[in-house]
C-alpha positions as CSV (number, residue, x, y, z in Angstrom):
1,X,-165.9,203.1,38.6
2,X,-166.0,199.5,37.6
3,X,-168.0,199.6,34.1
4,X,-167.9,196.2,32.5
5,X,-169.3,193.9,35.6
6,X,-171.8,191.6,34.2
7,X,-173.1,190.2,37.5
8,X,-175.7,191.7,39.1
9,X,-174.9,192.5,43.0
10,X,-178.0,190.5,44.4
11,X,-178.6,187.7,42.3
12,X,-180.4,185.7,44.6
13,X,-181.7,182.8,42.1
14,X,-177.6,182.3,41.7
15,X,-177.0,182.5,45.4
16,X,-180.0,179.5,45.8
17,X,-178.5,177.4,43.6
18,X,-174.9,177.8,45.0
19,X,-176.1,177.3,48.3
20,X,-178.2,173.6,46.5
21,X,-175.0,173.0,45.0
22,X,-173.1,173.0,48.3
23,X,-176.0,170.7,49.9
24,X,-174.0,167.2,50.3
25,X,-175.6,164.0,49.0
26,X,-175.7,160.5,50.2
27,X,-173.0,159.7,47.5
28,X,-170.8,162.2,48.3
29,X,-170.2,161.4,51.8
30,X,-169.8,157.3,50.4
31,X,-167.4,158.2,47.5
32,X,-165.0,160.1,50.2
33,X,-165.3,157.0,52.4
34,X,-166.6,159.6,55.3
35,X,-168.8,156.6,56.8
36,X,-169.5,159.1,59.4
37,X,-170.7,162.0,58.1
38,X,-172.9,159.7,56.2
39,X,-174.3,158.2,59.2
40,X,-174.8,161.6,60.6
41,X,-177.2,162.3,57.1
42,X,-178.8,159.8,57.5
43,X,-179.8,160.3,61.4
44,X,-180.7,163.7,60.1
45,X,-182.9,162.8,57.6
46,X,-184.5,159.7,60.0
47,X,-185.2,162.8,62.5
48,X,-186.7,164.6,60.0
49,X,-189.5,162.0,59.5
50,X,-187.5,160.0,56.9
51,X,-189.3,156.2,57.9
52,X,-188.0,154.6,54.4
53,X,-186.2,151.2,55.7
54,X,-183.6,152.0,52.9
55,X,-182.3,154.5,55.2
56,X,-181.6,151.8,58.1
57,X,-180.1,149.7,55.8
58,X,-177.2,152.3,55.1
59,X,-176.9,152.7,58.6
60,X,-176.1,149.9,59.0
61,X,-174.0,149.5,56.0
62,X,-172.0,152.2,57.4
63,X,-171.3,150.9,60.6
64,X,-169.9,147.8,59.1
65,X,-167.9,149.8,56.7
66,X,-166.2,151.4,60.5
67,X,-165.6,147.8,61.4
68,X,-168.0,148.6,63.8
69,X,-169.7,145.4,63.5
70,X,-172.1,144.9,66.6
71,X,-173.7,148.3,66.0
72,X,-174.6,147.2,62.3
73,X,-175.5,143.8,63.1
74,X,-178.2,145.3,65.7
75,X,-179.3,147.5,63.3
76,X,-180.2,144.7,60.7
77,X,-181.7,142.8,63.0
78,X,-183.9,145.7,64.0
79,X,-184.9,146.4,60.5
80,X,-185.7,142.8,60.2
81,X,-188.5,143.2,62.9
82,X,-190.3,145.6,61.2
83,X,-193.8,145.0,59.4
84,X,-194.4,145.0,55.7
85,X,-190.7,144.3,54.7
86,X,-189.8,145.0,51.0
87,X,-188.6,141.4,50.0
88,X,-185.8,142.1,48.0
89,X,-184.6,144.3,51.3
90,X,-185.2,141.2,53.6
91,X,-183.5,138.8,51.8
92,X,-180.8,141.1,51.2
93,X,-180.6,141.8,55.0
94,X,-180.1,137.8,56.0
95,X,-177.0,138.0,53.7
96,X,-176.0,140.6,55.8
97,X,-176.5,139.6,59.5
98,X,-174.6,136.5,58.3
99,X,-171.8,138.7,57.3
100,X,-171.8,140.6,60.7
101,X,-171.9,136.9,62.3
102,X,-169.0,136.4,60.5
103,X,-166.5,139.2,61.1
104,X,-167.9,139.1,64.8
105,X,-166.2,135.5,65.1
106,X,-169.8,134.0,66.0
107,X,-169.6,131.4,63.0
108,X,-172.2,129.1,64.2
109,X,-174.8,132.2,64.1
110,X,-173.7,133.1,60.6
111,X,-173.9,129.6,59.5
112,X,-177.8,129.3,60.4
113,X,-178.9,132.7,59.1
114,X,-177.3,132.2,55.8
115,X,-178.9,128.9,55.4
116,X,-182.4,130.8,55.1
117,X,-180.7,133.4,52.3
118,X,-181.2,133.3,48.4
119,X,-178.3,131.4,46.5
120,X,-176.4,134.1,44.9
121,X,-172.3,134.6,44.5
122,X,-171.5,136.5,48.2
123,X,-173.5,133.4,49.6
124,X,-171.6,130.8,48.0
125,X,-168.3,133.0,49.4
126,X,-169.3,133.3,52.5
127,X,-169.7,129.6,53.0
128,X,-167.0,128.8,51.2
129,X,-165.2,131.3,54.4
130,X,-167.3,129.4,57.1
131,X,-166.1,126.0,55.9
132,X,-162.9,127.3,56.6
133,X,-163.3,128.1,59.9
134,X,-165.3,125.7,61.2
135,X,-163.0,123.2,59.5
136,X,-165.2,121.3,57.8
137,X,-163.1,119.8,55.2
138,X,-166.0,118.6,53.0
139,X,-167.6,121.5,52.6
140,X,-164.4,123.6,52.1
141,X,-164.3,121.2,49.5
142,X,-167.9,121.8,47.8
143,X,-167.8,125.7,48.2
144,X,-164.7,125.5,46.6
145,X,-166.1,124.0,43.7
146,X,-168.8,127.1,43.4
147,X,-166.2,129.6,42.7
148,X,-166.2,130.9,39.5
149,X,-163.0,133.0,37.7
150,X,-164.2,136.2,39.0
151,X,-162.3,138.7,41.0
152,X,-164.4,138.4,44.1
153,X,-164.7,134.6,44.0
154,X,-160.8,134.5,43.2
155,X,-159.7,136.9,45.9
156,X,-161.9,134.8,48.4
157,X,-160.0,131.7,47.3
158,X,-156.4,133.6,47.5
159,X,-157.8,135.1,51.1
160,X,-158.4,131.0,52.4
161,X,-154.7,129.8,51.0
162,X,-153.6,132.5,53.2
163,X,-155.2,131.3,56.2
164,X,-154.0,128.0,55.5
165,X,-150.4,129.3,55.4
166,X,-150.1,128.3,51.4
167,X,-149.1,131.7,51.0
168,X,-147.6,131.5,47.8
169,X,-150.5,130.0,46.3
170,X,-152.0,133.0,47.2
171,X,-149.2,135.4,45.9
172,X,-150.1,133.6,42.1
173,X,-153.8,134.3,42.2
174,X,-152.8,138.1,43.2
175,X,-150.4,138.6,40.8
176,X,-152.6,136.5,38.3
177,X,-155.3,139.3,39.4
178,X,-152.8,142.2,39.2
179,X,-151.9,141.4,35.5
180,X,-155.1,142.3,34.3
181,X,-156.6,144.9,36.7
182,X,-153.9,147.4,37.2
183,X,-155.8,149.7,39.3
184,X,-156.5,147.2,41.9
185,X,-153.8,148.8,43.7
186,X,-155.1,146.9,47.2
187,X,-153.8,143.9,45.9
188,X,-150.5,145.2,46.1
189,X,-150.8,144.9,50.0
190,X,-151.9,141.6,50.0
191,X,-149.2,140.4,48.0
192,X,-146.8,142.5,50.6
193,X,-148.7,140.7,53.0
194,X,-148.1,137.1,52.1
195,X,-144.4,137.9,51.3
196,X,-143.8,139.5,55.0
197,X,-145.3,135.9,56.0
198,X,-142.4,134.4,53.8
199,X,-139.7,136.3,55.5
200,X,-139.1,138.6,52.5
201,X,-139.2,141.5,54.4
202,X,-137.3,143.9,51.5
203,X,-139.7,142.6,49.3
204,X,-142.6,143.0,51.1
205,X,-141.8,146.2,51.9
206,X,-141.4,147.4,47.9
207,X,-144.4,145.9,46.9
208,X,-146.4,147.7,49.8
209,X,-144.1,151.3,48.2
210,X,-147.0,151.2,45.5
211,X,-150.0,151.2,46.9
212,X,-148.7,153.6,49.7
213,X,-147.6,156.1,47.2
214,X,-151.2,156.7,46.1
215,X,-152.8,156.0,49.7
216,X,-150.5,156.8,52.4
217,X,-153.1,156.6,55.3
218,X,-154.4,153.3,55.0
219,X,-154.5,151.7,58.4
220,X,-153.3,147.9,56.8
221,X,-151.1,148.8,54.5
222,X,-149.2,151.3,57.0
223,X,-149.5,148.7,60.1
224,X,-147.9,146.3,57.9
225,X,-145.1,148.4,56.8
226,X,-144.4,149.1,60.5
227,X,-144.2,145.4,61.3
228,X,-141.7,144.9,57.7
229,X,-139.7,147.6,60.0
230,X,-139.4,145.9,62.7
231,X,-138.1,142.8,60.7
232,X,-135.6,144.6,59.7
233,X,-134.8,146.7,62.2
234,X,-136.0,147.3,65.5
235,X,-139.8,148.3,67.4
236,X,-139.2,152.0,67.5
237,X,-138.6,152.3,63.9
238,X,-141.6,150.2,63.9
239,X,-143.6,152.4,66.2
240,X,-142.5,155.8,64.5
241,X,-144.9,154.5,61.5
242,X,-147.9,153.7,63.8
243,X,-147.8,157.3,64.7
244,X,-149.9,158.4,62.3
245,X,-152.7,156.1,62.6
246,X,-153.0,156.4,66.8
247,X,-153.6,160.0,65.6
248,X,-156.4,159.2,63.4
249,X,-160.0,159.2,65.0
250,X,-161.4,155.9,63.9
251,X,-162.0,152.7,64.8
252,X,-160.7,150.6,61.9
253,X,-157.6,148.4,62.7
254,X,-157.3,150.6,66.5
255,X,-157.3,146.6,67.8
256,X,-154.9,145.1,65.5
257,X,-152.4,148.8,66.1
258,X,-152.7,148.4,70.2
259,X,-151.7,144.6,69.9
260,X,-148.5,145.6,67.7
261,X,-148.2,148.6,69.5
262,X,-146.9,146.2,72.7
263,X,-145.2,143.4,70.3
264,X,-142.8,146.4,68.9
265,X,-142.2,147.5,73.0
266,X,-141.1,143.8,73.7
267,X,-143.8,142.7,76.0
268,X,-144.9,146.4,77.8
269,X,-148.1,146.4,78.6
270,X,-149.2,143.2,77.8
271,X,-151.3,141.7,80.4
272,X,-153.0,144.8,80.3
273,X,-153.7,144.8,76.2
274,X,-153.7,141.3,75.0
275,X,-155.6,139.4,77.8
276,X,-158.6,141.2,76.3
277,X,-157.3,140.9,72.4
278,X,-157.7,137.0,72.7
279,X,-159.8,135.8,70.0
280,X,-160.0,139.2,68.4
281,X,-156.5,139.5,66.7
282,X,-155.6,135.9,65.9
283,X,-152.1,136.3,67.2
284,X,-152.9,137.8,70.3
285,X,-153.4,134.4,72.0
286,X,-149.9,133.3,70.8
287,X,-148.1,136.2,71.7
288,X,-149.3,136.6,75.4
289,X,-148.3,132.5,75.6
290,X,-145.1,133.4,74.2
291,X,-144.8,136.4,77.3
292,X,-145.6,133.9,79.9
293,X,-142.7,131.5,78.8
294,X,-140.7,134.5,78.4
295,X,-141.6,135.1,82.3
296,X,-140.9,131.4,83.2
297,X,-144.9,130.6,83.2
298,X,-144.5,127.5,81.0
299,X,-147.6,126.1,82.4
300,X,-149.8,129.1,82.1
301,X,-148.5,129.9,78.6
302,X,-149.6,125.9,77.8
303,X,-153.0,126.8,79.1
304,X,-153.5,129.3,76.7
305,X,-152.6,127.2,73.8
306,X,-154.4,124.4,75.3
307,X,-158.4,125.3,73.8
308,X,-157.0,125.7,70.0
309,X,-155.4,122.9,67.8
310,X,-152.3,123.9,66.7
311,X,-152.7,125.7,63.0
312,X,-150.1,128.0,62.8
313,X,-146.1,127.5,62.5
314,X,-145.8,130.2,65.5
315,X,-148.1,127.8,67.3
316,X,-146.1,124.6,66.4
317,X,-143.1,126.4,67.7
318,X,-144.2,127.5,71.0
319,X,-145.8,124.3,72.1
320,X,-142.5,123.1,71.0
321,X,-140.8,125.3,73.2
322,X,-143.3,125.1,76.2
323,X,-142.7,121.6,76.0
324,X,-138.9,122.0,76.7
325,X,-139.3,123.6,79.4
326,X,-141.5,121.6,81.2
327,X,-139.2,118.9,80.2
328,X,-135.9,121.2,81.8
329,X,-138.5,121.3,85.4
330,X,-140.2,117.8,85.4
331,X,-137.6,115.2,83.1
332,X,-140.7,114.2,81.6
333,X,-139.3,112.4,78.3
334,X,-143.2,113.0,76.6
335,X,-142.6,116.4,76.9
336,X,-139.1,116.0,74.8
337,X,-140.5,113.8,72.5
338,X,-144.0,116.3,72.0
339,X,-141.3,119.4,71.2
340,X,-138.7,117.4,69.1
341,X,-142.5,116.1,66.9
342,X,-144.0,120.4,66.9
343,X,-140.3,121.7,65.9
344,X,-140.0,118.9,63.1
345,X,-143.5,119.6,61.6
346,X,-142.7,123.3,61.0
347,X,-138.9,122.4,59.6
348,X,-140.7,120.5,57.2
349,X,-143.7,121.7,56.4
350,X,-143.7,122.9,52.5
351,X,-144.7,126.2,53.6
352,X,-141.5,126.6,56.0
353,X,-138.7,124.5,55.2
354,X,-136.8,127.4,53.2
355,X,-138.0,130.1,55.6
356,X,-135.7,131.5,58.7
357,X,-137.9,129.7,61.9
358,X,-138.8,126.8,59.5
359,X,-134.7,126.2,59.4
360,X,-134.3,127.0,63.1
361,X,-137.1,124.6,63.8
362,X,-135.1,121.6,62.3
363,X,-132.4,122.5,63.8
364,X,-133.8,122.4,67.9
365,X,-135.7,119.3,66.5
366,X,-131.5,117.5,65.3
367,X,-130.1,119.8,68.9
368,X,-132.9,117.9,71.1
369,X,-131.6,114.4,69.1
370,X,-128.3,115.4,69.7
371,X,-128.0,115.2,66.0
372,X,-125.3,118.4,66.2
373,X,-123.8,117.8,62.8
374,X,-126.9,118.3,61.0
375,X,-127.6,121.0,63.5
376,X,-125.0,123.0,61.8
377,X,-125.7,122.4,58.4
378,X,-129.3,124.3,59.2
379,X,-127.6,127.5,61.2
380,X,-125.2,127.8,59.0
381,X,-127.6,128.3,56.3
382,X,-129.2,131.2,58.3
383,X,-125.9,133.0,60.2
384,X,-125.9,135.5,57.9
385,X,-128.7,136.9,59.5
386,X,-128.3,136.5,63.0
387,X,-124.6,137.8,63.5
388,X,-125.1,139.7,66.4
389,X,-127.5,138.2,67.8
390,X,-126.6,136.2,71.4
391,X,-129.1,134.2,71.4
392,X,-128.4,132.3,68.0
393,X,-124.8,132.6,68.6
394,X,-125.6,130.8,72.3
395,X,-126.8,127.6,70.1
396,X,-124.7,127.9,67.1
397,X,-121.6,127.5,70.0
398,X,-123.2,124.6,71.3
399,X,-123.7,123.1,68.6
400,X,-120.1,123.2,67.5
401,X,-118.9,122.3,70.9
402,X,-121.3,119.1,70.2
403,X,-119.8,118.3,67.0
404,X,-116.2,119.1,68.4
405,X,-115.2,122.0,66.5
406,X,-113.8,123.5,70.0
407,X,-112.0,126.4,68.6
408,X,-114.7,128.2,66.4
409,X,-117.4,128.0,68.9
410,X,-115.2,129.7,71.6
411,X,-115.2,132.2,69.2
412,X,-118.7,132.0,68.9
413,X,-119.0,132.2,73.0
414,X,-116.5,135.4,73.3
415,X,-118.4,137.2,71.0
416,X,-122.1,137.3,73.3
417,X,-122.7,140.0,75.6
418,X,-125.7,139.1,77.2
419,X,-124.6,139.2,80.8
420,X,-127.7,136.8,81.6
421,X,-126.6,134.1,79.4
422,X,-122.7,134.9,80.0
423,X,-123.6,134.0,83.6
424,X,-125.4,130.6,82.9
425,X,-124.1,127.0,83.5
426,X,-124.4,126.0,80.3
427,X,-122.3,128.7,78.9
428,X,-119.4,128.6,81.4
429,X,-119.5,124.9,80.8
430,X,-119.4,125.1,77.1
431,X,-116.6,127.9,77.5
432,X,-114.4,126.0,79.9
433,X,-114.8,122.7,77.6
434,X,-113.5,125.0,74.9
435,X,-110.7,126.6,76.7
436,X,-110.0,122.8,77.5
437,X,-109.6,121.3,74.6
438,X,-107.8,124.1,73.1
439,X,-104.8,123.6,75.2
440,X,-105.9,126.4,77.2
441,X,-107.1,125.2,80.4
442,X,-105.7,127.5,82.8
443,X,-108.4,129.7,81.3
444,X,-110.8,127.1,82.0
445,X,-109.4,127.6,86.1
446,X,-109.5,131.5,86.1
447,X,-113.9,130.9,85.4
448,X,-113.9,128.4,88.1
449,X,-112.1,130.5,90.6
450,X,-115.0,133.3,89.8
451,X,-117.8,130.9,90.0
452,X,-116.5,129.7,93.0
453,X,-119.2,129.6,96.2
454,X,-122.4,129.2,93.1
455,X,-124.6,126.8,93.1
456,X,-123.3,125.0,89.8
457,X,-119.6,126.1,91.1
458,X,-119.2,122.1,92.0
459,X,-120.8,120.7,88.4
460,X,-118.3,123.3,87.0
461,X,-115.0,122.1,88.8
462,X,-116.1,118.3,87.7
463,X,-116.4,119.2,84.0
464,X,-113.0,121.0,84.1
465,X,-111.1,118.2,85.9
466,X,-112.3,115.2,84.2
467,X,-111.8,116.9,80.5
468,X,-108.4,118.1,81.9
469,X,-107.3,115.5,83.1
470,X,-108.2,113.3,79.8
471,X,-106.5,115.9,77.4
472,X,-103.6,115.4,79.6
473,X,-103.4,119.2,81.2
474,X,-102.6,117.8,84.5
475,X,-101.9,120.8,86.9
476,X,-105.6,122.0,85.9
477,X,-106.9,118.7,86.6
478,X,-104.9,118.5,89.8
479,X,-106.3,122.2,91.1
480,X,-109.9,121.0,90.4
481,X,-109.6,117.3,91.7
482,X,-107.9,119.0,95.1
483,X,-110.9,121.6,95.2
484,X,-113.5,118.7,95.1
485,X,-111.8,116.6,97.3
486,X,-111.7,119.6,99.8
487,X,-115.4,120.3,98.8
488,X,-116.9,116.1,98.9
489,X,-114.1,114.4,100.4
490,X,-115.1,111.4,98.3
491,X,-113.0,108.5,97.2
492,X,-113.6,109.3,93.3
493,X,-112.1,112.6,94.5
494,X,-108.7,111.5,95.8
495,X,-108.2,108.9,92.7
496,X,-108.2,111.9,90.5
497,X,-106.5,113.8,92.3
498,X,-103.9,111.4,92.6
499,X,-103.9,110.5,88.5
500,X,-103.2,114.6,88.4
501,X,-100.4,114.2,90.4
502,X,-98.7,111.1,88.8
503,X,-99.7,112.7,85.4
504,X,-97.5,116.0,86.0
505,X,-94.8,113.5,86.8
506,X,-95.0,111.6,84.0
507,X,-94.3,115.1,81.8
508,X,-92.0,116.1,84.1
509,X,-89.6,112.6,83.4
510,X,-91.2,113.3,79.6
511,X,-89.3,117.1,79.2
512,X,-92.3,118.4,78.4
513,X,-92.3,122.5,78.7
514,X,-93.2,123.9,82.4
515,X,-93.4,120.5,83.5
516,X,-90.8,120.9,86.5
517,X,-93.2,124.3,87.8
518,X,-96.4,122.1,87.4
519,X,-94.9,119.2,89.1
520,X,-93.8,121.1,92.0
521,X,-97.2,123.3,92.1
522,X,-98.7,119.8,91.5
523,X,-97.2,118.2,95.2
524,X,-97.5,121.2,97.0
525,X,-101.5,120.7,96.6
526,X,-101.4,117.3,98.3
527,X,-98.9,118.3,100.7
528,X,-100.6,121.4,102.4
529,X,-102.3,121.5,105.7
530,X,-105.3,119.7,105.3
531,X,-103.8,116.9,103.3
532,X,-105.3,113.4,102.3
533,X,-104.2,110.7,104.8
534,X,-102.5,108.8,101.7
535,X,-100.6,111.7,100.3
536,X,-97.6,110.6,101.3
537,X,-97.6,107.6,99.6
538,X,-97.8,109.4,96.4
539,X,-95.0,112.5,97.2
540,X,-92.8,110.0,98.7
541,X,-91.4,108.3,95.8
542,X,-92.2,111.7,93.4
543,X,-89.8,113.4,95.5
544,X,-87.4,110.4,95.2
545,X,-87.3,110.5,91.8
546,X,-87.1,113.9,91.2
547,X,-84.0,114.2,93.8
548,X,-82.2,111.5,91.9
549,X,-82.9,113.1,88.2
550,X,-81.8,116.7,89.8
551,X,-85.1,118.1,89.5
552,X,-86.0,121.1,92.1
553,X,-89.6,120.1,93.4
């Protein structure tokens, strides 16, 4: 028998106010940040005769707290209909239908409601935000002067230097933030945010450690330390992260997640997913331009950037790039001159010239001068980071072969695998030049003899004979000279082939080492079947000569 229990088996005023206690209020469900089950509440309580505009109103507030934006901007403008409006709650509703304006992108809207709202800080914010993007520079200007040394006034102003790429004027009103609020641990993000725009990945990424310690489901600061992984390493690292928020059952970010989502998968799925993200994630735009000229669409990529002044270095770069190629199809020197201007802007810029693209952008601006010295001087500042990469190695051998520094950029060449770029012109041209004027030209042969029957097989066998012939390797020059002359038939043809010939004689009375073998490989070429009508009167007096100096040819 149990003989000291002191509560009574049906207590029923305890059980009543257990089952009060475990009644949920309005603030509970808002201190969670369950927006929904809030919402729900409040439905409940509207069904259950509720009528009090105050419970619209957090409605709505809870639909923008879900990002879901249209919903709470119908709602307002609902309760704004309605007879016998509390004033305070009507002027406190125009602030926010501007608001959903805003975020909704329709800053025209916003900018006419908020005219009719009371002066108070979140106004003066918001137009200070709506200056921005409707680039009015004089207002920017008078809204800037409104802010006062506040947090929110100061985080709007940090927020607008980000948008206007001065990111790290916005890293020193974070950190200036950070010194005296400690538990503003979302700053932490933001600072990891404008350091991922600088390139400082590592950085970035232990900065973003502290706030995801203490919230390690927070859609932006997880997204972004997917995208720091795929700086540093690849998309599926990058994608492993996103993992956890597809699995989540909300709305928040789900845009900004799908557009990465394809960005980490190199392209897949993008005309499906970012035709329809265009003016909803800012670089959705640029990124499906960039998959067009990736595709060889350079003029439907330039028709996408064509409605938007460029704002953005990754703008800059790809009109730059666009412009290239149509200059590659058309020879249309405006083109060249428009991508040399958008790739010296960026290297410039004070906001780029010490990142990684800002450095590659001066350098295509000096490659498209053919300015290949100071080419160099900008890769070989970055190398470090690109030493596997084929592309970069691609240019970084071009641009030594342009400044003559043969040996290291065949180096540079052997080392690519891409069997796409292996098998372009320019990079058997810039290999064969190499093997050339390294005293190696019978290498330079062996990659004709494959490209033979190509379409740039003819350009190829020109390169190799002329430079050949002029760093005096005259067997080569005479196998390429008798291939074109086979091939054209022109006289330029037979003149070379002819200054081959005399040239392997010349080293031949010279000593020089496998001259005698190159001489007599040399005249068998002119000699064959099909030989030139004037042949003779070269292998005539050759074979004179060499008779008389005992030379077997």
């Amino acid at each position: 028998m149990i003989l000291s229990r002191a509560k009574p088996a049906n207590d029923t005023r305890a059980g009543s106010s257990a089952t009060k206690k475990q009644f949920p209020e309005l603030e509970d469900f808002l201190l969670k940040r369950d927006y929904s089950g809030a919402i729900t509440m409040l439905e409940f309580l509207a069904h259950e005769g509720n009528t009090s505009e105050w419970v619209g109103v957090w409605v709505a507030w809870c639909w923008f707290h879900l990002a879901e934006y249209r919903r709470a901007l119908d709602k307002y403008l609902e309760l704004r209909t309605r007879d016998k409006l509390d004033a305070k709650i009507a002027d406190n509703i125009a602030l926010d239908i501007a608001v959903c304006y805003f975020y909704l992108g329709m800053y025209k809207e916003s900018q006419e409601t908020i005219e009719a709202a009371p002066k108070c800080a979140l106004k003066n914010r918001l137009q200070f935000h709506l200056a921005h993007k409707l680039e009015d520079e004089e207002a920017l200007m008078g809204a800037h002067a409104t802010l006062r040394d506040v947090p929110e006034d100061q985080l709007s102003l940090a927020s607008v230097h980000y948008l206007r790429a001065h990111y790290q004027e916005a890293i020193d009103v974070y950190k200036k933030l950070l010194l005296d609020r400690r538990t503003y641990m979302a700053l932490n993000v933001y600072v990891a945010l404008c350091y991922y725009k600088l390139d400082y990945y590592d950085v970035s990424q232990e900065v973003l450690g502290v706030y995801l310690t203490q919230h390690p489901t927070s859609t932006i600061a997880s997204n972004l330390k997917a995208c720091n992984l795929f700086r540093l390493y690849n998309g599926k690292s990058a994608e492993t992260e996103l993992k956890q928020i597809l699995s989540e059952q909300h709305t928040f970010g789900q845009d900004l997640v799908k557009h990465n989502l394809v960005v980490f998968r190199n392209g897949e799925g993008a005309l499906k997913v970012l035709p329809e993200l265009v003016d909803v994630v800012p670089e959705a735009r640029l990124n499906l331009a960039g998959y067009r000229l990736r595709h060889r669409e350079p003029l439907e990529a330039r028709e996408l950037l064509e409605p938007l002044q460029p704002t953005s270095p990754l703008h800059y770069i790809l009109r730059g790039v666009i412009a290239v190629r149509l200059y590659n199809d058309t020879g249309d020197e405006e083109q060249m001159k428009l991508a040399q201007q958008s790739f010296h802007l960026v290297g410039s810029s004070a906001s780029e010239c010490d990142t990684i693209p800002g450095r590659q952008c001066m350098a295509s601006s000096y490659f498209l001068a053919g300015q290949f010295e100071e080419v160099l001087v900008y890769l070989n500042s970055i190398k470090s980071f690109f030493v596997n990469d084929d592309t970069f190695n691609f240019n970084y051998a071009q641009a030594k072969v342009g400044s003559g520094l043969y040996r290291e950029a065949e180096e540079c060449l052997i080392q690519i695998q891409d069997e796409g770029i292996r098998s372009s012109f320019t990079y058997l041209a810039c290999l064969c030049r190499c093997h050339v004027m390294n005293k190696e030209a019978h290498l330079a042969w062996e990659l004709c003899v494959k490209s033979a029957g190509t379409p740039d097989s003819f350009a190829l066998l020109q390169l190799v004979a002329n430079d050949s012939f002029r760093m005096g390797q005259f067997l080569v020059a005479a196998k390429a000279f008798h291939m074109l002359d086979r091939l054209d038939g022109g006289p330029e043809m037979w003149e070379g082939l002819r200054g081959a010939v005399c040239g392997c004689a010349q080293a031949a009375a010279a000593n020089k080492p496998n001259s005698t073998s190159d001489l007599r490989e040399a005249l068998a070429l002119i000699r064959g079947p099909r030989a030139h009508p004037r042949a003779d009167h070269i292998a005539r007096p050759i074979t004179k000569w060499a008779q008389q100096n005992r030379i077997p040819v």
